[in-house]
Structures are given as structure tokens and as C-alpha cells.
N, C-alpha and C positions, 0 to 999 in steps of 0.2 A: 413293202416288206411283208413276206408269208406272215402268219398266225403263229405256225410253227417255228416263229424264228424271234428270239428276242437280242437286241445289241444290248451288250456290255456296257455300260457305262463309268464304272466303279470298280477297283479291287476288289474280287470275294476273299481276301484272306482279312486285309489291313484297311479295304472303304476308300483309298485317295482314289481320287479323278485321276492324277497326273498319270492317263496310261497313252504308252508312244506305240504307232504301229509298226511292227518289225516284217511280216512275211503276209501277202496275200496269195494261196494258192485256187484263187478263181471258184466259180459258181462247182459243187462237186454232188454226188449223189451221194448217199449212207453207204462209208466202204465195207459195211457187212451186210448191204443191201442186193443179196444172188439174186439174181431172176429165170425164172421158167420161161423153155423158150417160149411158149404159148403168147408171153409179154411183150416179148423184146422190140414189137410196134408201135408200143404205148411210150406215150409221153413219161418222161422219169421226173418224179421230184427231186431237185437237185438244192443246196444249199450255199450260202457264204462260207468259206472256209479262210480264217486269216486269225494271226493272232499279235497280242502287243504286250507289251512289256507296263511293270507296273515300276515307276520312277522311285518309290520311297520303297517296297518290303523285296522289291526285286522278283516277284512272281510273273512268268509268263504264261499269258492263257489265252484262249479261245477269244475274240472281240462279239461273236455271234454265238449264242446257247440257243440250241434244235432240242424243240420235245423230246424227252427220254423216251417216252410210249414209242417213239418213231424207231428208235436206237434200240430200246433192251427187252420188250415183249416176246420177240423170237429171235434168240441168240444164236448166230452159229459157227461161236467161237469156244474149241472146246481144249482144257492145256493137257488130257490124256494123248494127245495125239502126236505131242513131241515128247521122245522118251531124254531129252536136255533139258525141257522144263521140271518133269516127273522126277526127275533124278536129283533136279535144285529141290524141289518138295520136300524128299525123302531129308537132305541134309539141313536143310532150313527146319524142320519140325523136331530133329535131333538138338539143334541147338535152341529152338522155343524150349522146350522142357528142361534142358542142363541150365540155359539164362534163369529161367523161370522158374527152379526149381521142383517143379510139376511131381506132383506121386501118382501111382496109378489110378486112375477111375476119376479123375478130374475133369473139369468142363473147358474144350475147347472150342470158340465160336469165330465159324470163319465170315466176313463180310464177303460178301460176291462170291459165294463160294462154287459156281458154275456145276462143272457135274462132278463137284465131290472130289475130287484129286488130291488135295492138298489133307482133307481131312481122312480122308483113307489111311494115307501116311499119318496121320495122329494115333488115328483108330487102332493101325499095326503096335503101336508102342504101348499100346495098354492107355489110351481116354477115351473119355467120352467126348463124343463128338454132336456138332450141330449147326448147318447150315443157313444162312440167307443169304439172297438173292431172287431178282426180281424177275427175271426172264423163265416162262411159263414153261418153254418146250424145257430146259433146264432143269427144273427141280423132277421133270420126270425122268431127267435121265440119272440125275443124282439116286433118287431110289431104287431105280433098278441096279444100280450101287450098292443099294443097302446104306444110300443116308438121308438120312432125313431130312428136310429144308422149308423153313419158316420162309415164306411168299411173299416180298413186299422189298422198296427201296430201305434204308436203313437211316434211322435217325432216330429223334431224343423217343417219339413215342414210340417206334418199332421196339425200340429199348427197354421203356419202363413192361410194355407185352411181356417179352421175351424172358427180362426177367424174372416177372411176376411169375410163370407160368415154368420153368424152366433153370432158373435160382440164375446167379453169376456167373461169371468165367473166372477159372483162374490163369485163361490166355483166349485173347481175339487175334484174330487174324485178318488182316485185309490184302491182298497182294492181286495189282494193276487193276486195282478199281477205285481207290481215292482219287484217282486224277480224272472218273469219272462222273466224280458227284460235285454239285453247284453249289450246296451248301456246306461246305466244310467244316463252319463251326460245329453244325450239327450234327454233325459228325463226333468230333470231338466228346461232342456234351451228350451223343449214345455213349460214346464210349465209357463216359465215366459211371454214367446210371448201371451200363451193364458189365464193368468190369468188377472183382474182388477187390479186396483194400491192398489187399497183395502181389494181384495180379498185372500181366502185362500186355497190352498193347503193344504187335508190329506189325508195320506198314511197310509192303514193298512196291514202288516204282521206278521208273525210269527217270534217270538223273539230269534233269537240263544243260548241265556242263557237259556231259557225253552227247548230249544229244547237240548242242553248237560245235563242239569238238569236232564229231565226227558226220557233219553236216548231215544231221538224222533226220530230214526233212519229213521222211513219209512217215514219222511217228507223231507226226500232226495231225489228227484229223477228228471228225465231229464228237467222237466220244471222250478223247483226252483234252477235258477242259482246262487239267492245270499240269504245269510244265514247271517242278520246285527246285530253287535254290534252298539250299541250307540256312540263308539268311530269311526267306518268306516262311519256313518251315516255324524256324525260336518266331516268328512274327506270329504264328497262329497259335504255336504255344503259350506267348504273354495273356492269352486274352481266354483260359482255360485253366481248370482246376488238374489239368496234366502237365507232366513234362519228360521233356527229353533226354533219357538218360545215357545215349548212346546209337551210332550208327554205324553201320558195316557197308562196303562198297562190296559191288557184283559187279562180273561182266556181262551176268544174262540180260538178253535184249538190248546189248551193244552199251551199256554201261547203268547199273539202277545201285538204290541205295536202299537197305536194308534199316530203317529207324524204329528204335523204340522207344515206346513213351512206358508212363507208369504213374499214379495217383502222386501228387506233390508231399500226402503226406506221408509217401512209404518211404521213411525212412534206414530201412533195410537195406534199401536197393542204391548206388553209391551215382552218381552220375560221372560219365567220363570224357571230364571238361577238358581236359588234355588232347583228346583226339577231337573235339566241338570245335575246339580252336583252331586245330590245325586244319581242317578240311573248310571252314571259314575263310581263313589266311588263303589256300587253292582256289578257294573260289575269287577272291579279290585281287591276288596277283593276274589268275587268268582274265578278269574283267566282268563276271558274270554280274554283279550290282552293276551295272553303267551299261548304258543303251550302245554303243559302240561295239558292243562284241555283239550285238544281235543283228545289228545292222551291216558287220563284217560277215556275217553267217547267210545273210539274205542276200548279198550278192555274189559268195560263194556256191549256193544253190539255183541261181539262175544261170553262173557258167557250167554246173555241173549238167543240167536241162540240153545247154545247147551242144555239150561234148557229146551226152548221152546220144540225142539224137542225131546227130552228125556219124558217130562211129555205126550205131544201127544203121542206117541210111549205106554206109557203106558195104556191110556185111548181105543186105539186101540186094545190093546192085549186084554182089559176087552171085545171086543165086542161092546164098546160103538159109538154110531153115532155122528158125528161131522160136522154141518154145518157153513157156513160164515154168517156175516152180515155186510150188504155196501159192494157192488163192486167198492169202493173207489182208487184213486192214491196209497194210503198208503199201503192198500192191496196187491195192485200186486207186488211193493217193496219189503214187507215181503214175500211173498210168493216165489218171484224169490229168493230173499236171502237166505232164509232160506230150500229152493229146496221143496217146499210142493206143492201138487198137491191132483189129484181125489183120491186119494192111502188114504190120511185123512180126505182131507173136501169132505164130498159128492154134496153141491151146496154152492150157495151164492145168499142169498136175498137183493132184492135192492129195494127201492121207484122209480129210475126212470124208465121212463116205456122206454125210449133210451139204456139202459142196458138189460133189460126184455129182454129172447131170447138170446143173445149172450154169448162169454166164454170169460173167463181172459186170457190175453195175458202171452203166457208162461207155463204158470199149467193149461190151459185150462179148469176150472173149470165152469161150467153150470152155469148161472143167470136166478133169477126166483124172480116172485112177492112173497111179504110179507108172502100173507096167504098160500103159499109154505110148511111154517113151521107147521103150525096146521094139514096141509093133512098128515105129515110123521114122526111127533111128535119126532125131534131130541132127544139126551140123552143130549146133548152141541150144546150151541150156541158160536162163537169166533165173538166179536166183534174189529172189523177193522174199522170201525169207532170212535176210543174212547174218538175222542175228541166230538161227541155226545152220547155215554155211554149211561147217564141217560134218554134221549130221548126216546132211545131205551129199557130201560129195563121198563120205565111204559107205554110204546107203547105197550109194551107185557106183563102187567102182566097176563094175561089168561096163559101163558106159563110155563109149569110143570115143564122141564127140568133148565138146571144151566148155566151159562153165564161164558165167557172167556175172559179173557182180559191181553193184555201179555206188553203194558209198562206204568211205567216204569219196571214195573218187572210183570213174569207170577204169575195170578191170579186166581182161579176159585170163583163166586163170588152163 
């Protein structure tokens, strides 16, 4: 076992042992680990990649946790570059302040908050804004935003800092970063030191019932340690001076859930046990508490592996040319899984220009700007982005050739 690598033994939400193995996706490199070509001879640090099911709160996670230094020191995941996520921003900050009741010139503090995007959008409505996040090249690009970013992972003492020096919030924000923090309660228990008496905590991720649904396989990988049901979620609320007052479902990123908490004694603010219940009830008719829907999900993504490559295999034999699009996390997942390299896709186009120039870790596959694809007029584009899809395919209708898309099942569109 590497240094860098600790196994699971335990629940991080609820502590039971009893946790069952659902999916191993094999030894993988860091899927936001580009490399210069200068490298591409060198030996790659690769990882366990697998996750298991927790028997009693229902939590699926990671079995093996990689050093965060390894994962979020140099980030180069940025959400300005999909104008689908930017536009979820814009309406999500609309309804923090209508929920929240928020007046102008209030303090909004976003967790993970990368280069500023989400808090821009605050910014625009009249608050004050302020960032953390741990990723170095990041908080430089937030500033050249014009926001400002407190440097560090987040927990109880980042919190009482931030406080001190910076007073409350009267809304936090965390969106698709709690499923990449290991200690969750401390999470929580920042949360409360640094929230108002009145204020509200919301959390956006990706929802494990879409993600079995829609056999979201590549949404596994070293940085999303936890993968929630709604019934692990009230599991980390018991055990917290927070709670849950309410959740909204989204289709961004193929299905996430929109929850907010709020101090147990704000009495103000009404809890909406009526719709707790019912997305509860969806989750236990579907099967999401019981290891059998995981385990039906893990051999659904081993036939979708063997369809995938079998159809590519075919379209190769015709001769036909096969490019990427997004050099996404999810990408290099499927691509280390599924053992695909320069041998199928000949590049992969990306919007950020921090990609542009470099290779996928693993398949070493070339990144290259957009209009990449007009120079060399693929036969196929594979979209690896699909939880922006449509983005993409009327980004390019000038584009002659045929679009690919492989979950939950392969597609040529």
C-alpha cells in the first residue's frame, strides 16, 4: 500500500464497519492529473479506485482516500468554462437570497469556491462576497476576478479564522465539493461556528440515485469520496447542531440535489418534511438503502465497457476517425476503465485553455482547442462531457460528422 493511500475501513458519516464492495474501477492515475509532454515517459502514480456501500446510513464512498495535496494543490477544474453550469449559478444565487431572505450588503461565503463563478453571481445582486478554497493556482485566478479567497481546506478551525476576522455569513455555499471532503462532520461543525443564527447553509452535489440510475460510472473517481443518499444525509444531520430544512432536485451533471440546512434553533425557517418524505419513500421503492441496487448497477457498467468497446472496435475497422470532447474527470475514468487510448480517439478538445497543450493522464491522449475539430473534420465526436451534451452539440452545429455518447447506455446520435 502507497503512503498516499489510506483504506477505508469505517463509515465517515455514521462509523459502522458493515461496508460492502460494489464497483472496482482498477489501479487509475489522478483524473485531473494533465501531463506535459516532456513527461509522458515517466512512470505515472496510479491509485486504487473502488467504492462500497455503507449497510446501516446507506452512504456510498470511496474504499481507498489519496492525499488531497495530490488531488487539489493545482486545480484544473474551472466552472466559467461551461456557460450550463454559469447559468445554474446565476439561478441558484437568485433563490439563496429569496430562501434566505438576504438584504443587500450581506456576507456570502462560498466553500470550494474555485475561480469565483458562483460568487460573482452573488456579487451581481448587491452581497458581499468571499471565498475558500484550497487549490493555489485557483485563488489566483479568483482575484483576477476581483474575489477574494481565504487559502486553506475548510473545517471547524478554518471557521472559527474566517469568522473572527470576517464576522458570519448570512449564506454559505458549497457546490460539488462536500463529496470531496473526508471529514464531513467537520464540515458541518464549520458550518455552524461560521454560519448566522439566521442564516443558511446549501450544499450542491450529485445524487447517488441518478448516478445508479443512469449507470454514472465515471462520476467515481479519486476526488468524490462520498456518493449521498438522502437517508446518509438526515444520518449526518443527527449527529449535528444543523438540520435539514429542505431539498431541491437538478438535472445538472446528470442528476444532483440542491439541500439546505440551517441552525436547529432557527425557528423562523419551517422545515419541508413533506417533500423529506417523499424523496425518502423514491429512494427506498428504487432500492437505494440495500446493497442490491449497487450490485445491479456494477454489472450494468461492466456490460456497458464491453458494448462500448466492441462498437468503437467496429467504427475503427470501417476506417472511421474518432475524437474526444471535454478533457473532463469523467473522461479519464472511462478511458482508464475501459483501457482506451491514442489506438481510438485520436485527440480531445477542450474550452480550457489550462488543458490546451497537455495529455490525459493514463491514455495519454493530446488536448487541443475547439476549432481543432474543423481543421481535421473527425467522422465521430465521443462526448465525455454529457452531462453538458446539448451545449455542445449546438456549439457545433457547423459540424458534418455524428456525436457519441455512451451513458447511460452507448449512443450514436
Amino acid at each position: 500500500m502507497k503512503k498516499e493511500i489510506i483504506e477505508i475501513k469505517k463509515c465517515r458519516i455514521c462509523n459502522s464497519k458493515e461496508l460492502i464492495d460494489v464497483i472496482d474501477l482498477g489501479e487509475q492515475p489522478i483524473p485531473n492529473g494533465f501531463l506535459r509532454k516532456e513527461v509522458l515517459d515517466k512512470k505515472e502514480s496510479t491509485y486504487p479506485l473502488a467504492v462500497s456501500f455503507c449497510n446501516n446510513c446507506s452512504l456510498m464512498q470511496l474504499k481507498y482516500l489519496v492525499n488531497p495535496e495530490v488531488m487539489f494543490k493545482n486545480y484544473l477544474y474551472i466552472p466559467s468554462a461551461s456557460k450550463t453550469r454559469v447559468d445554474y449559478f446565476k439561478t441558484m444565487a437568485e433563490e439563496v437570497i429569496e430562501i434566505g431572505k438576504m438584504k443587500q450588503g450581506e456576507l456570502v461565503i462560498d466553500i470550494g469556491s474555485n475561480d469565483g463563478s458562483l460568487l460573482i453571481c452573488f456579487r451581481n445582486l448587491g452581497m458581499k462576497i468571499l471565498g475558500i478554497d484550497p487549490a493555489e493556482n485557483l485563488v489566483i485566478v479568483a482575484a483576477l476576478n476581483g474575489v477574494y479567497t481565504v487559502p486553506g481546506y475548510f473545517d471547524s478551525k478554518l471557521a472559527r479564522k474566517v469568522a473572527k476576522k470576517y464576522g458570519r455569513a448570512k449564506a454559505i455555499t458549497a457546490t460539488n465539493v462536500i463529496a470531496h471532503i473526508p471529514n464531513l462532520h467537520e464540515v458541518i461543525k464549520g458550518g455552524e461556528i461560521l454560519l448566522d443564527s439566521e442564516g443558511i447553509f446549501v450544499m450542491h452535489f450529485p445524487y447517488s440515485y441518478d448516478l445508479l440510475k443512469n449507470n454514472l460510472f465515471d462520476t467515481i473517481y479519486h476526488e468524490h469520496l462520498s456518493y449521498f443518499s438522502v437517508k446518509s444525509l438526515l444520518y449526518l444531520a443527527k449527529k449535528s447542531n444543523l438540520e435539514i430544512f429542505d431539498i431541491h432536485k437538478s438535472d445538472l451533471d446528470g442528476g444532483s440535489l440542491r439541500v439546505f440546512w440551517k441552525k436547529n434553533n432557527n425557528n423562523k425557517i419551517k422545515i419541508n418534511q413533506s417533500n423529506l418524505n417523499k424523496i425518502l419513500k423514491e429512494e427506498e421503492r428504487f432500492g437505494l438503502h440495500s446493497i442490491r441496487a449497487y450490485q445491479e448497477f456494477a454489472k450494468r457498467v461492466e456490460n456497458l465497457k464491453k458494448d462500448t468497446l466492441q462498437e468503437l472496435k467496429k467504427l475503427k475497422k470501417s476506417n472511421k476517425k474518432i475524437v474526444g470532447y471535454a478533457a473532463a474527470a469523467k473522461a479519464n475514468v472511462l478511458l482508464n476503465y475501459f483501457g482506451i487510448d491514442t489506438r481510438t480517439i485520436d485527440y480531445i478538445v477542450d474550452s480550457t485553455p489550462y488543458k490546451q497543450g497537455l495529455y490525459t493522464p493514463g491514455s495519454h491522449i493530446p488536448i487541443y482547442p475547439e476549432d481543432k475539430i474543423y481543421e481535421t473534420n473527425p467522422d465521430f465526436i465521443l462526448i465525455f462531457a454529457w452531462n453538458f451534451s446539448k451545449e455542445i452539440i449546438e456549439k457545433n452545429r457547423k459540424y458534418k460528422g455524428k456525436f457519441i455518447v455512451v451513458e447511460p447506455e452507448f449512443k450514436i446520435i
